[in-house]
TIMI-2910 file (N, C-alpha, C, CB; in pm, 1 decimal, decimal comma, always signed):
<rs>
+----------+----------+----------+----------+----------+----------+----------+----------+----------+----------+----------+----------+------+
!      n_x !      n_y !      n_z !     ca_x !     ca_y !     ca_z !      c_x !      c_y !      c_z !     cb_x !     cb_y !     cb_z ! resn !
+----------+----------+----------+----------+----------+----------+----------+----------+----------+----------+----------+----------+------+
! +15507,3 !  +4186,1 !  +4642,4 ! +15425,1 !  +4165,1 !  +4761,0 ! +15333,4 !  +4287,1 !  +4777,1 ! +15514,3 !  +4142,9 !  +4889,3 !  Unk !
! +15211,3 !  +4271,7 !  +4802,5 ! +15140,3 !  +4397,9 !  +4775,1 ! +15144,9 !  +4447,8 !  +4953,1 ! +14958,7 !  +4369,6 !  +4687,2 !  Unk !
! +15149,2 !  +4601,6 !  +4929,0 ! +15151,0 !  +4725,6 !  +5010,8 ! +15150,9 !  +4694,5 !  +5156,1 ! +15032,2 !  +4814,3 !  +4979,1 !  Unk !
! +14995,4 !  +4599,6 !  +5185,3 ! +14924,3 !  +4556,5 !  +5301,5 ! +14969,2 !  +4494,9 !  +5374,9 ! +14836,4 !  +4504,6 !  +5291,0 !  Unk !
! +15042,3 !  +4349,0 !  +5286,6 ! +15095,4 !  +4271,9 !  +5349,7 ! +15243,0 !  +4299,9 !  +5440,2 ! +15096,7 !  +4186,6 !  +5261,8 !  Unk !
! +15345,0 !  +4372,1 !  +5329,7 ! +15410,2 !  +4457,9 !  +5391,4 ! +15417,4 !  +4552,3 !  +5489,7 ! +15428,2 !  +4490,5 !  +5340,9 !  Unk !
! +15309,4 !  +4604,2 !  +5513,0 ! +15256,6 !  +4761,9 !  +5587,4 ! +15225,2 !  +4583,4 !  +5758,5 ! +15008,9 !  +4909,0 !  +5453,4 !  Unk !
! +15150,9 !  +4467,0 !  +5736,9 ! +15105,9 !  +4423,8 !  +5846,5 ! +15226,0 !  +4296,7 !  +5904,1 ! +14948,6 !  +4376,2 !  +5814,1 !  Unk !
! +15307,9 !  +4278,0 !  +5786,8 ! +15460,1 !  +4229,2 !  +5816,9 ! +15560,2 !  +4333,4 !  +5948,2 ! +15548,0 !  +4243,9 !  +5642,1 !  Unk !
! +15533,4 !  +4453,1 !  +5868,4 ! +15622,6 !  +4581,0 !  +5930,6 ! +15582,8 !  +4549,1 !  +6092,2 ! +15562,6 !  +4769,3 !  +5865,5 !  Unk !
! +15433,5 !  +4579,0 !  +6135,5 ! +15383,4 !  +4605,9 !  +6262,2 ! +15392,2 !  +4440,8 !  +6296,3 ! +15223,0 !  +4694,0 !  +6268,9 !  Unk !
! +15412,1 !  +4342,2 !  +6272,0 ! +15415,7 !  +4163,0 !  +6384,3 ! +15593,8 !  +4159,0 !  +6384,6 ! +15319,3 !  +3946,9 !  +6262,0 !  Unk !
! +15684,0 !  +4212,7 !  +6282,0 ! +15849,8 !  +4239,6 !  +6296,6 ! +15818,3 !  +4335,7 !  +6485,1 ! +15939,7 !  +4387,8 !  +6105,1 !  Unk !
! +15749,5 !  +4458,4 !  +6450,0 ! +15744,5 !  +4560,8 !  +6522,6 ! +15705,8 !  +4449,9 !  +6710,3 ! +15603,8 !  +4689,8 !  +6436,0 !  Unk !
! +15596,5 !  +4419,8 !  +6726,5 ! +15528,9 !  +4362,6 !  +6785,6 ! +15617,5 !  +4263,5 !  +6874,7 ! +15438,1 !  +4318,2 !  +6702,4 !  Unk !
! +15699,2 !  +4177,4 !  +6744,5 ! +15747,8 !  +4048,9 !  +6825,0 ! +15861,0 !  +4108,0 !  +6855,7 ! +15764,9 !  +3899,7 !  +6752,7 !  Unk !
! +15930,3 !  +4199,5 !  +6803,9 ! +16045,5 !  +4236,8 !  +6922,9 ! +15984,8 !  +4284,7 !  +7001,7 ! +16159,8 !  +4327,1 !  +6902,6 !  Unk !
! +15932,3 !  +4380,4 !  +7012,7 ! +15870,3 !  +4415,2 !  +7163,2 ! +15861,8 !  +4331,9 !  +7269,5 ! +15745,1 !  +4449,2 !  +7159,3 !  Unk !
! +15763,8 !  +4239,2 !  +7232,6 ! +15792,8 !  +4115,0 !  +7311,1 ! +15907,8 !  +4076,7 !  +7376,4 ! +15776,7 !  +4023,6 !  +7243,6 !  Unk !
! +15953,1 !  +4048,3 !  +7247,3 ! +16125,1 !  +3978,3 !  +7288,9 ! +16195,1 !  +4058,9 !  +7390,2 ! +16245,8 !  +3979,4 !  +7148,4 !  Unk !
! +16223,5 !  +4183,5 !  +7392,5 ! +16272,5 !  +4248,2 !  +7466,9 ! +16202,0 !  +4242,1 !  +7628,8 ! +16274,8 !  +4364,9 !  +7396,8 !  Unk !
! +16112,3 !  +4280,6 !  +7613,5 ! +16024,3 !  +4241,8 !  +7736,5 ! +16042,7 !  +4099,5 !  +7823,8 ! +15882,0 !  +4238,7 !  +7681,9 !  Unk !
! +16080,2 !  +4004,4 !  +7709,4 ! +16123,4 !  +3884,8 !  +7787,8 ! +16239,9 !  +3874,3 !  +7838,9 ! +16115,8 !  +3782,1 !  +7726,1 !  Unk !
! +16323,0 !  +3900,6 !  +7758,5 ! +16467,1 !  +3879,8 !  +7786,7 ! +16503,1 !  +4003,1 !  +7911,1 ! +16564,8 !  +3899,8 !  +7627,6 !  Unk !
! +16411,2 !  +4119,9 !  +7922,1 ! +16449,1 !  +4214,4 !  +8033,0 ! +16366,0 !  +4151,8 !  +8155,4 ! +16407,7 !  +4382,8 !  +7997,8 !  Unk !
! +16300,2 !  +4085,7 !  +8156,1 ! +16268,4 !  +4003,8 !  +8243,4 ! +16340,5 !  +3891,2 !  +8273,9 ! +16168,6 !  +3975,8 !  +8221,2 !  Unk !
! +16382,1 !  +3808,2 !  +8206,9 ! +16491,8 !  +3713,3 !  +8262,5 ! +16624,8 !  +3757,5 !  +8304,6 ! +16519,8 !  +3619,3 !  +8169,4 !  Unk !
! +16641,8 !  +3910,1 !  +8251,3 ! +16800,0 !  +3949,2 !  +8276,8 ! +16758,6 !  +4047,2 !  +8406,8 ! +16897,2 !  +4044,5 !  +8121,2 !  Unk !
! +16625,3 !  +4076,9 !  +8460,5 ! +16653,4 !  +4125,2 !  +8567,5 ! +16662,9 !  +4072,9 !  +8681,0 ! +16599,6 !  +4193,6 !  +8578,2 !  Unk !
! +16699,5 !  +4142,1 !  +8784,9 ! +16778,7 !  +4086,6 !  +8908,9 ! +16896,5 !  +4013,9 !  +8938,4 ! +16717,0 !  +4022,8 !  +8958,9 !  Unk !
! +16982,9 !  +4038,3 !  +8846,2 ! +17095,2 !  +3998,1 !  +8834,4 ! +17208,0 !  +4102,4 !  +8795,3 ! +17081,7 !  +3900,9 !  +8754,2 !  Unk !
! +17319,3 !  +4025,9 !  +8769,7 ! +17429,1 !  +4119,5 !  +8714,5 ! +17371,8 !  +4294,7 !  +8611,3 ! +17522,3 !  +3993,5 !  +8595,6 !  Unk !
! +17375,2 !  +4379,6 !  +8643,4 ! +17370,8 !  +4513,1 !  +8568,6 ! +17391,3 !  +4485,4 !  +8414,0 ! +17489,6 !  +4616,9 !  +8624,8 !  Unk !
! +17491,3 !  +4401,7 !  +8425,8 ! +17509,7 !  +4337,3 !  +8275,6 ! +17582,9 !  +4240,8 !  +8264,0 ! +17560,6 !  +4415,7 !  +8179,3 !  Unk !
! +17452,2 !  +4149,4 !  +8145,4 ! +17454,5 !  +4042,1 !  +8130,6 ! +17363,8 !  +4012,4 !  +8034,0 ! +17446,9 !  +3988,1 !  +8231,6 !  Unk !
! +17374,0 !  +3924,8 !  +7929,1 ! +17315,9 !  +3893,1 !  +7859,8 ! +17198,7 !  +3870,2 !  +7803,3 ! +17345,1 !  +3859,3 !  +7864,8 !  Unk !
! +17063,6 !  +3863,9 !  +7869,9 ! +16961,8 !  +3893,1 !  +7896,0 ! +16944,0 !  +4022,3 !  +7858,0 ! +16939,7 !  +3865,2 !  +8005,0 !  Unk !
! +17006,0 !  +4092,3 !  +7896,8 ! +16986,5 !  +4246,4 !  +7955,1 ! +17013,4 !  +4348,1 !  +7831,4 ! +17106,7 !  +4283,9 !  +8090,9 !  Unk !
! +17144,0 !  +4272,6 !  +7794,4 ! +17174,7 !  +4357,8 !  +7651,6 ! +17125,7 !  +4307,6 !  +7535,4 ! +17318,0 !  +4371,9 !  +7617,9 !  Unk !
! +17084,4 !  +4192,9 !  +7519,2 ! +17002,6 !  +4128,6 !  +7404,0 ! +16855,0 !  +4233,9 !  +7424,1 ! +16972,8 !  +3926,5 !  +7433,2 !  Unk !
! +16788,7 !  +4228,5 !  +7590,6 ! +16668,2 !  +4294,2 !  +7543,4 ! +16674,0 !  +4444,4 !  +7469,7 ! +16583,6 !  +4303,7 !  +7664,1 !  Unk !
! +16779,7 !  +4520,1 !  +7555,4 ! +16802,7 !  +4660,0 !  +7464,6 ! +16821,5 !  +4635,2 !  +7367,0 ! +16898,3 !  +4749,8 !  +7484,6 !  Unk !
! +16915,9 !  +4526,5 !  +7312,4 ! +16909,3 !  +4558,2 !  +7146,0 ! +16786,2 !  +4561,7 !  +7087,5 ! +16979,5 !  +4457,3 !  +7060,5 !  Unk !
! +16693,9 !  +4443,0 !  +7137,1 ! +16563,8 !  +4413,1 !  +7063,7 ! +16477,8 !  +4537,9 !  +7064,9 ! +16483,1 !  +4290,9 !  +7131,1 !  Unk !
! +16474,3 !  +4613,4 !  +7186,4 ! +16425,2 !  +4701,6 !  +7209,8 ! +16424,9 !  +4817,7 !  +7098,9 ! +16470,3 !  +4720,8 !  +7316,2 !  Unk !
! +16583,5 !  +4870,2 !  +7063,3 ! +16643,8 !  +4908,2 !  +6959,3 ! +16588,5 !  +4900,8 !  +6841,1 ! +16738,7 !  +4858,8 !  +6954,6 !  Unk !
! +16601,9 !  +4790,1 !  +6784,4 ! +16559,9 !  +4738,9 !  +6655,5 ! +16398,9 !  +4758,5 !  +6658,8 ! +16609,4 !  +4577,4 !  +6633,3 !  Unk !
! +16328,0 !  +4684,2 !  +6747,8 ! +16198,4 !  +4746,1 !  +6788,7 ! +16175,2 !  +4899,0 !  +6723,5 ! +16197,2 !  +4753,4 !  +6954,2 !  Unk !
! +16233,7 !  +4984,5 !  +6778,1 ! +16227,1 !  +5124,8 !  +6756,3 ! +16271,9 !  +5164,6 !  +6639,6 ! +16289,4 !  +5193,1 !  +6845,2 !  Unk !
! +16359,8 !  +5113,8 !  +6566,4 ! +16360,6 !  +5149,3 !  +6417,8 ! +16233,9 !  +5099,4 !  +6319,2 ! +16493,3 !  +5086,4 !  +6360,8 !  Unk !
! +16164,3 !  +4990,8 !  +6355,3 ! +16088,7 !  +4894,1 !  +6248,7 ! +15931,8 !  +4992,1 !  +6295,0 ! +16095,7 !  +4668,5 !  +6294,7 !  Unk !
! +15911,2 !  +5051,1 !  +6424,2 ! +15813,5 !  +5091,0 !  +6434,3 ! +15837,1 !  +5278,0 !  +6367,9 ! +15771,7 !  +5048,8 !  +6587,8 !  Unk !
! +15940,4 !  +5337,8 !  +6378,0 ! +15941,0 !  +5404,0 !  +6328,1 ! +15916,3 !  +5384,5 !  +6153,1 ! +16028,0 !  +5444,4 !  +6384,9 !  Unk !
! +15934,4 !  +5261,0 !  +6083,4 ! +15914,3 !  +5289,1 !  +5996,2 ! +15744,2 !  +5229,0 !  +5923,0 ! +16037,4 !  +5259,7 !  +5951,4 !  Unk !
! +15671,3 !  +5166,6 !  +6073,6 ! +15533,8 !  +5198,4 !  +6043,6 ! +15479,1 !  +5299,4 !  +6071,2 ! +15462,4 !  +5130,1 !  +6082,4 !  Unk !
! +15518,0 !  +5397,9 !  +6134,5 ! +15455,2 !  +5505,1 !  +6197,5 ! +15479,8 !  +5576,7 !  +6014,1 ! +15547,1 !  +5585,5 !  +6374,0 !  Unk !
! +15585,3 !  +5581,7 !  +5913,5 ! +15572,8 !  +5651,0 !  +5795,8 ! +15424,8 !  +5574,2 !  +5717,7 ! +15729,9 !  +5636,1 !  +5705,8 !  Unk !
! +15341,7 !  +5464,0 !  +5765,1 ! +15273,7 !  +5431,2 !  +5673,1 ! +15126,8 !  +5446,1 !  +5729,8 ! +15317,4 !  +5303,3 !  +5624,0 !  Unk !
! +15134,2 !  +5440,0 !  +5874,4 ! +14981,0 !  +5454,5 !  +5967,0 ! +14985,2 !  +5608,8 !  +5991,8 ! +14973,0 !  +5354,9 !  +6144,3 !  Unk !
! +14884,7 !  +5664,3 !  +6018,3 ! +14815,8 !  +5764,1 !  +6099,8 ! +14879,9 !  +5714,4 !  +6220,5 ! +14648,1 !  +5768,8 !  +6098,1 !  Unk !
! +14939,7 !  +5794,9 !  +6363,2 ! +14989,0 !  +5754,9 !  +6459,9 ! +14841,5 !  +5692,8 !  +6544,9 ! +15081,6 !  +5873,4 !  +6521,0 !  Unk !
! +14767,7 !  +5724,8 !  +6545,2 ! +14616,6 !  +5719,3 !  +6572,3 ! +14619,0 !  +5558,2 !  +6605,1 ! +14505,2 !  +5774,0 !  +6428,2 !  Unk !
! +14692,6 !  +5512,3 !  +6501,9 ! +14587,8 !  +5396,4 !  +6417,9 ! +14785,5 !  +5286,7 !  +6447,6 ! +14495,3 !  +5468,4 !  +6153,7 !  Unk !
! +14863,9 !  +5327,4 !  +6455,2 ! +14964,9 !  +5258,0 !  +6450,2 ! +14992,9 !  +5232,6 !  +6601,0 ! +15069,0 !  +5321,9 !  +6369,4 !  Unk !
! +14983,8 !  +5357,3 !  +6692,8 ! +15004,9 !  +5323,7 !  +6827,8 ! +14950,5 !  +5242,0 !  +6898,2 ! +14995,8 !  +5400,2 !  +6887,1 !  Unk !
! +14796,7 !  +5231,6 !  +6872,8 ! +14718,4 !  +5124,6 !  +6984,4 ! +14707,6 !  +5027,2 !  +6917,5 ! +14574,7 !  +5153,9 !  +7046,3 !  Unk !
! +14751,1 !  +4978,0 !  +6819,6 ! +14742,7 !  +4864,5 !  +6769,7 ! +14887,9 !  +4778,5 !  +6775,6 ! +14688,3 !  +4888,6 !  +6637,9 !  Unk !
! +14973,9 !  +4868,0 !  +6768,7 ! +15108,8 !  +4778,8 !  +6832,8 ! +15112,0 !  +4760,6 !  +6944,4 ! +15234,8 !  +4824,3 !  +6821,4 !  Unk !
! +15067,0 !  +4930,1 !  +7044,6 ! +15103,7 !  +4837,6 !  +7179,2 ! +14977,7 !  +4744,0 !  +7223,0 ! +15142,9 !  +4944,0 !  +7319,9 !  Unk !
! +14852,2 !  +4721,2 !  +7189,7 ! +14756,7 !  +4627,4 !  +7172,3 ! +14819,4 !  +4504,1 !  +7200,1 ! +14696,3 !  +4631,7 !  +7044,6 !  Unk !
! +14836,8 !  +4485,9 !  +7054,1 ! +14920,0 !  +4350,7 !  +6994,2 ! +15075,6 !  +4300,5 !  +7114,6 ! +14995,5 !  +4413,7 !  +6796,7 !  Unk !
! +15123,7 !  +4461,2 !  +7134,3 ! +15214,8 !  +4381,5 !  +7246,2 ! +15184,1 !  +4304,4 !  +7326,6 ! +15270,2 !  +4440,7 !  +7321,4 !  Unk !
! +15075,1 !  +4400,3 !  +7422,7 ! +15049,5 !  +4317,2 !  +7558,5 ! +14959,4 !  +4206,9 !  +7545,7 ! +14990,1 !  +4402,9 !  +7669,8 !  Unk !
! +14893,6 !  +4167,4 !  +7437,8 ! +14824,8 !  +4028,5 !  +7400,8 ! +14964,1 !  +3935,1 !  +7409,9 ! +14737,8 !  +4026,4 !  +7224,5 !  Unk !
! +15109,2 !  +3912,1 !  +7270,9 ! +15187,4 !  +3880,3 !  +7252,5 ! +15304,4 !  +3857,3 !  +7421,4 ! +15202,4 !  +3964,2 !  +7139,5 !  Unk !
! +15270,2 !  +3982,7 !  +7477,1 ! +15399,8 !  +3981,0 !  +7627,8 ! +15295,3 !  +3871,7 !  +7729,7 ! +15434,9 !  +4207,6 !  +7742,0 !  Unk !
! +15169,7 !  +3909,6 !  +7712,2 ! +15110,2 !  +3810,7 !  +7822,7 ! +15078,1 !  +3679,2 !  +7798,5 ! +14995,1 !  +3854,8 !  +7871,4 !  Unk !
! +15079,7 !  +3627,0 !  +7656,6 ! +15095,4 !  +3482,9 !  +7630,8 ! +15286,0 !  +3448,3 !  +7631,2 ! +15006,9 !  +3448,4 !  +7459,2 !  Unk !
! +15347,6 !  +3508,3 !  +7617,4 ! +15481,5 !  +3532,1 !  +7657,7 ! +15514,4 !  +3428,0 !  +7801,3 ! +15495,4 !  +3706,1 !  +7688,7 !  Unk !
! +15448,6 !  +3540,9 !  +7882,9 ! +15498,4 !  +3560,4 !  +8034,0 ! +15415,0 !  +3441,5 !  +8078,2 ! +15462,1 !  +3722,0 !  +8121,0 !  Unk !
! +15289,1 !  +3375,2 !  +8029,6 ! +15211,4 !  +3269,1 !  +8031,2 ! +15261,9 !  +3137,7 !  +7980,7 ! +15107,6 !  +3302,4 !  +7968,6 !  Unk !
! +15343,7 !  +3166,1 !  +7876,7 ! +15388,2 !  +3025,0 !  +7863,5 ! +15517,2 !  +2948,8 !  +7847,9 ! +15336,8 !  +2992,0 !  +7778,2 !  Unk !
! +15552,9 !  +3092,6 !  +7798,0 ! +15760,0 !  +3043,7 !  +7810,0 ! +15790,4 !  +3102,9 !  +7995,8 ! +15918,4 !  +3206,0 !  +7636,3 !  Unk !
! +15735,2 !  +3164,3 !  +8062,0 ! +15767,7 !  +3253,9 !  +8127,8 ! +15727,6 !  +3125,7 !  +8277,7 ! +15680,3 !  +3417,9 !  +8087,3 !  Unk !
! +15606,3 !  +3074,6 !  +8237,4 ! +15535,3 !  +3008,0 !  +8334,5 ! +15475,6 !  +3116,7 !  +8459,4 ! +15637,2 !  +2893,4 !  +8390,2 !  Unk !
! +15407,9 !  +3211,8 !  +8426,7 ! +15388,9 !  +3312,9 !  +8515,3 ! +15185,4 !  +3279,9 !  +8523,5 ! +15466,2 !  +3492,4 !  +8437,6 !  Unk !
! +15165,6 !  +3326,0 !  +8592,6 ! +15024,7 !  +3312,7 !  +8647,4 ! +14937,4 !  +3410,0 !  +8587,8 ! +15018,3 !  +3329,3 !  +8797,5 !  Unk !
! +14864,8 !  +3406,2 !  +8511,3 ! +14784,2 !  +3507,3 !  +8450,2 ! +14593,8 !  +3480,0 !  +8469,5 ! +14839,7 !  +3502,5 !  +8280,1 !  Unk !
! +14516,0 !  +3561,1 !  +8547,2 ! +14404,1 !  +3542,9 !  +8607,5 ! +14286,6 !  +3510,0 !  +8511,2 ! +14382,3 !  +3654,4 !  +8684,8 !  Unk !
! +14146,3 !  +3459,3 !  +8503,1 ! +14125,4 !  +3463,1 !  +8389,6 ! +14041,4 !  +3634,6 !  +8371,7 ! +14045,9 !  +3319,1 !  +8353,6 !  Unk !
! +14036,5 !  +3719,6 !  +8442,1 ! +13984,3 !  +3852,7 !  +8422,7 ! +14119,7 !  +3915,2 !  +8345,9 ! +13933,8 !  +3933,3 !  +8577,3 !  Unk !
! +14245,1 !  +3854,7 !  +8337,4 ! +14287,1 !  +3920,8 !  +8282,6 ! +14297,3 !  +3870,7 !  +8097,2 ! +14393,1 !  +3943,4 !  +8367,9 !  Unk !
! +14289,0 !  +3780,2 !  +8132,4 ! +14244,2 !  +3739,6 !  +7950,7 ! +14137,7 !  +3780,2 !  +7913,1 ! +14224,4 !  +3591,8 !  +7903,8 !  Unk !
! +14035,6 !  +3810,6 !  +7997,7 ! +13896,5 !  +3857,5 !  +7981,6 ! +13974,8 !  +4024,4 !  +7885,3 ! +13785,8 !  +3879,5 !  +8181,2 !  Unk !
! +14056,8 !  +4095,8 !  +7963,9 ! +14074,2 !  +4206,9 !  +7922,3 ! +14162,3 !  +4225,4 !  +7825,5 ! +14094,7 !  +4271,4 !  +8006,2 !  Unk !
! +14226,0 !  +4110,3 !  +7753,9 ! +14307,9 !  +4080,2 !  +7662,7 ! +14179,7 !  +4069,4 !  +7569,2 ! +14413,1 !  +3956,2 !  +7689,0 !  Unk !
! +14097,9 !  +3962,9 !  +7555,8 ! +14005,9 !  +3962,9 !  +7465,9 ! +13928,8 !  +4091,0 !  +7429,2 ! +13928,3 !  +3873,0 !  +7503,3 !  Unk !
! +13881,4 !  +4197,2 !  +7531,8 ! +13835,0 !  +4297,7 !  +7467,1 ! +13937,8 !  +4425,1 !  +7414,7 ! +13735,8 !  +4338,8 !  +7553,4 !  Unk !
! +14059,8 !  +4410,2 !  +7469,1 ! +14195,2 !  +4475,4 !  +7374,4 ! +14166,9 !  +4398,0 !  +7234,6 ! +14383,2 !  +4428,3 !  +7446,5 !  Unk !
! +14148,6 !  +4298,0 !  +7213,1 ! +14098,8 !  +4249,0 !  +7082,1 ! +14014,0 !  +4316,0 !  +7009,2 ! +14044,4 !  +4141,4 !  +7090,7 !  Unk !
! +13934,3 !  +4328,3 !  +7078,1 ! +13798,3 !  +4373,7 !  +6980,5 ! +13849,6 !  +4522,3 !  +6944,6 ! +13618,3 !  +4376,8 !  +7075,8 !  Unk !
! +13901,8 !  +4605,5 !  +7019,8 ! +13915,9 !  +4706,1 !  +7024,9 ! +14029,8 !  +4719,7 !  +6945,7 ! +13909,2 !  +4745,9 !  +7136,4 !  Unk !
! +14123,9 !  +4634,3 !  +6903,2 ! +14248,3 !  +4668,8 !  +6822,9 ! +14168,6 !  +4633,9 !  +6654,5 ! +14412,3 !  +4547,9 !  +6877,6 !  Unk !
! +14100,7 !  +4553,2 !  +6670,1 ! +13989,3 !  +4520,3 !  +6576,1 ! +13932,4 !  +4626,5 !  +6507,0 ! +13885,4 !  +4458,0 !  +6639,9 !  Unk !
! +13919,7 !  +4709,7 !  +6586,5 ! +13819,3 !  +4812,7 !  +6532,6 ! +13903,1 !  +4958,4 !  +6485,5 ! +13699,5 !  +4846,3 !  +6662,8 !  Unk !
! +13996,1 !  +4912,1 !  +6546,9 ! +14084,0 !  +5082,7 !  +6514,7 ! +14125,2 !  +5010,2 !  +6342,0 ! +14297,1 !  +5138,1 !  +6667,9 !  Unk !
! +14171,3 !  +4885,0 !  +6377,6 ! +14234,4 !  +4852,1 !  +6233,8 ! +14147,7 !  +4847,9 !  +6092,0 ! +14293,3 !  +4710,8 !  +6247,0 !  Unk !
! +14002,4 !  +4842,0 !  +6163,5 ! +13956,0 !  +4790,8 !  +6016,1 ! +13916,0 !  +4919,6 !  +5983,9 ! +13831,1 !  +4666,3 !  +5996,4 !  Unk !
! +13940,8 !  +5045,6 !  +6054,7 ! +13928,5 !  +5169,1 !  +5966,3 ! +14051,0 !  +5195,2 !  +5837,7 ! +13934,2 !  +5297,4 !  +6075,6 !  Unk !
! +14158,8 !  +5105,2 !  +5875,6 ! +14261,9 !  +5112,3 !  +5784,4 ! +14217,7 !  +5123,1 !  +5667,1 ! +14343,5 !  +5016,4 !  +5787,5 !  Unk !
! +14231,5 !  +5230,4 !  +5523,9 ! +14225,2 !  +5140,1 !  +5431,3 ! +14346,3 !  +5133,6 !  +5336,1 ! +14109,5 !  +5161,2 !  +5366,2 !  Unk !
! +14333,9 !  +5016,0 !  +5283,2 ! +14468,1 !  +4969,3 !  +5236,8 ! +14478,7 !  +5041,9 !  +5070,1 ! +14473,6 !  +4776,0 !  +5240,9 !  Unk !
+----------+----------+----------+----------+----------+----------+----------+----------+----------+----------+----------+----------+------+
</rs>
């Protein structure tokens, strides 16, 4: 599998736990301290933090940070939009779309 694909596998592994955690700490809050929800999101969270540590060995932090957490909050707010059923404005997709452009642009300095 060549380098790239791997190196952009690493950061959507990285990405969708993030997510995940974010969801599940949202459904597990306001409830029991602990409970299932709650410890599934730390784990994800967890694992999260190992997989990004091991893009941070292949990006410039520059170039790895705003593009994961980018990619998060695109990924947490179609999340919270559609499994979540939560209300999202359209100025705020407006500002999702130009997090686009802008994760766009840090990335295509990448070179592979």
């Amino acid at each position: 599998m060549p380098p790239y694909l791997v190196s952009g596998l690493l950061v959507l592994i990285t990405v969708a736990l993030n997510t995940l955690a974010q969801a599940l700490l949202k459904l597990g809050s306001g409830q029991n301290p602990v409970n299932p929800y709650l410890l599934s999101g730390i784990l994800s969270y967890g694992l999260s933090t190992i997989f990004y540590i091991v893009v941070l060995g292949k990006f410039n932090l520059s170039v790895a940070y705003p593009v994961i957490i980018g990619l998060t909050v695109l990924s947490t707010t179609v999340t919270g939009a559609y499994f979540l059923g939560e209300k999202v404005a359209t100025v705020q997709w407006l500002g999702i779309g130009l997090m686009l452009s802008g994760i766009s642009a840090i990335a295509s300095a990448v070179k592979s």
